[in-house]
C-alpha positions, 0 to 999 in steps of 0.5 A: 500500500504504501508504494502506492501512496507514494506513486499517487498523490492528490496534486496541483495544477502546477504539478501536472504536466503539459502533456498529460493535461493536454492527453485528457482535454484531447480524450475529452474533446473527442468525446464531446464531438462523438456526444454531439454527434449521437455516435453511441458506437465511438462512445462505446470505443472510449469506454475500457472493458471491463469498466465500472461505473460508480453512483449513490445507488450502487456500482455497475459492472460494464463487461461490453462495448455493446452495454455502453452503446446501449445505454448512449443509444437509450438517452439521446432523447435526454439531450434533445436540442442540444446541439454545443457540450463543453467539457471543462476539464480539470487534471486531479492526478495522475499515475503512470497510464492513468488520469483522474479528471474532474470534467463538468459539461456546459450545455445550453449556457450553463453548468449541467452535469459532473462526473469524476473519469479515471481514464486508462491508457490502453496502447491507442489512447486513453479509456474511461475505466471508472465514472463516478457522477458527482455534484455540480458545485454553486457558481 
């Protein structure tokens, strides 16, 4: 336990750098573009297999590609008219081949939703591992 203590730590802005800020608002760009674009198939691709998706009610396994294209492909409805998504992105820490971000999404002019993304460098790019919602914070 303790090697991993030392291999990750909370960090500061200053403290992450260039590249791996640059990997995560990268991963997170493309990411809006597939929302946008209502691409449940390219969203499915961004998510690792298996990953885990974490909320208050309980946790859920995510064993296939096609259970994430699923579940984008049953929500679009949800997100009718909404034609611009800004991911503001903040880099919490990092380890070696993953990120932990702290992403709020911006639609319709303001602060929507929250979600911590650990992301996992799979060879070709990074993937969500684990999503946990969280609460938008007052303005």
């Amino acid at each position: 336990m303790s090697g991993f203590l030392r291999t990750v730590g909370a960090v500061t802005d200053t403290e992450i750098d260039t590249d791996t800020q640059s990997a995560a608002r990268a991963f997170f760009d493309r990411y809006a573009a597939a929302l946008l674009a209502r691409d449940e198939k390219a969203i499915g691709g961004m998510y690792a297999v298996p990953s885990l998706i974490v909320a208050p009610g309980g946790s859920v396994p995510v064993t296939d590609a096609a259970q994430t294209e699923a579940f984008f492909a049953a929500s679009w409805d949800q997100y009718e008219g909404v034609q611009e998504a800004s991911p503001d992105v903040v880099v919490m820490a990092r380890a070696p081949g993953t990120i932990w971000a702290d992403v709020t999404w911006s639609y319709g002019g303001r602060a929507r939703e929250r979600f911590c993304y650990q992301l996992l460098s799979e060879g070709d790019g990074y993937r969500i591992v684990v999503l946990t919602p969280m609460e938008l914070t007052p303005p």
